[in-house]
C-alpha positions as CSV (number, residue, x, y, z in Angstrom):
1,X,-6.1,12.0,3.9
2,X,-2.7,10.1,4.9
3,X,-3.0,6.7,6.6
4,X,-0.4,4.5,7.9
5,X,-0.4,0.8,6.4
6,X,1.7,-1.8,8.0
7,X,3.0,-3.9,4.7
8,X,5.0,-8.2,5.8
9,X,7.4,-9.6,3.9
10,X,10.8,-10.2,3.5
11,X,13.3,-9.2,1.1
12,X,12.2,-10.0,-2.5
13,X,8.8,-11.2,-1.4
14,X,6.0,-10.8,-4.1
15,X,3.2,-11.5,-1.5
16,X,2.2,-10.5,2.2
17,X,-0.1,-8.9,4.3
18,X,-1.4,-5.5,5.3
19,X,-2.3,-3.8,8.0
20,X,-3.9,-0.7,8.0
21,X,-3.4,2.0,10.9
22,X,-6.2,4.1,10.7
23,X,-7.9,7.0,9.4
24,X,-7.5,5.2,6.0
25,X,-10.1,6.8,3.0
26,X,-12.4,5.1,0.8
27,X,-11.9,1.2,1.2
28,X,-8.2,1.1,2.5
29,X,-9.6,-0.2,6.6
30,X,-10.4,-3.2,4.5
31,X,-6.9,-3.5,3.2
32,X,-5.6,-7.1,4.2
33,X,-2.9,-8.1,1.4
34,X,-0.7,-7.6,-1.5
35,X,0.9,-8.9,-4.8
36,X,3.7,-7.2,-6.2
37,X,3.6,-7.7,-10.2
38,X,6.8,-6.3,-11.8
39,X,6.7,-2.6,-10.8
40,X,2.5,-3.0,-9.7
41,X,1.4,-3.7,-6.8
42,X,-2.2,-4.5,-5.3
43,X,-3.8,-4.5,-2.3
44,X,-6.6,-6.3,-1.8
45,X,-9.1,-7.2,1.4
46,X,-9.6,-10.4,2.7
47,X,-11.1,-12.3,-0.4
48,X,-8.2,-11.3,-2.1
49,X,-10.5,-8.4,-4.4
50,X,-8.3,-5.7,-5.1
51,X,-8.7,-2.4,-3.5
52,X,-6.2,-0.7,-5.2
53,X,-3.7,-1.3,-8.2
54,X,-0.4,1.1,-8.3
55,X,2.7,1.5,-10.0
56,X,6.1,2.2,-9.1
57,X,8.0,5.5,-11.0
58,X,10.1,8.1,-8.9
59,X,10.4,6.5,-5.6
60,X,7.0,6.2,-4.6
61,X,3.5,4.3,-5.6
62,X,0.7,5.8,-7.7
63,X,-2.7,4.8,-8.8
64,X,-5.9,4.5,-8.2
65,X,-8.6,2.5,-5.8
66,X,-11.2,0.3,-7.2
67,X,-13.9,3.1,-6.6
68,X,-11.3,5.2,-8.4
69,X,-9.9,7.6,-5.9
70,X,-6.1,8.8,-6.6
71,X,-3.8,6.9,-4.4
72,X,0.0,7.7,-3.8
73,X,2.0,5.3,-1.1
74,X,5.6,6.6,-0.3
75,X,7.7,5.7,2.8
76,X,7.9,8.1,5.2
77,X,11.3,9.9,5.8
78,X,13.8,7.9,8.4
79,X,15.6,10.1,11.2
80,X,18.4,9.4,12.7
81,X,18.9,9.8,16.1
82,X,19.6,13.2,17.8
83,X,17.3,14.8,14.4
């Protein structure tokens, strides 16, 4: 199922933290940081143990969690106002 995750950082960071929204499958409500890595990026929980490693191709991230469920992270589409 979708969940939303709340990703800090500023431009060009390689580090940050999460912050997941809810509703999230397998070990995601854990999710507490990141590590970008050339185009892969990990989330891990609060030890820093990776929950999921994914890769960036066609706009969006794929991969897989540690427990080896399919994950796919895009940004949700932006309105602007009066759509």
């Amino acid at each position: 199922p979708p969940c939303g995750m709340a990703f800090t950082g500023g431009p060009g960071a390689t580090t940050g933290k999460v912050a997941p929204e809810g509703g999230c499958p397998d070990r995601f409500f854990m999710s507490r940081n990141w590590v970008m890595d050339g185009n892969t990026l990990t989330i891990g929980d609060a030890e820093s143990e990776a929950l999921a490693t994914l890769t960036f191709a066609g706009g969006k991230f794929e991969g897989k969690s540690a427990g080896g469920t399919p994950i796919q992270m895009s940004r949700p589409a932006v309105l602007s106002p009066g759509q």
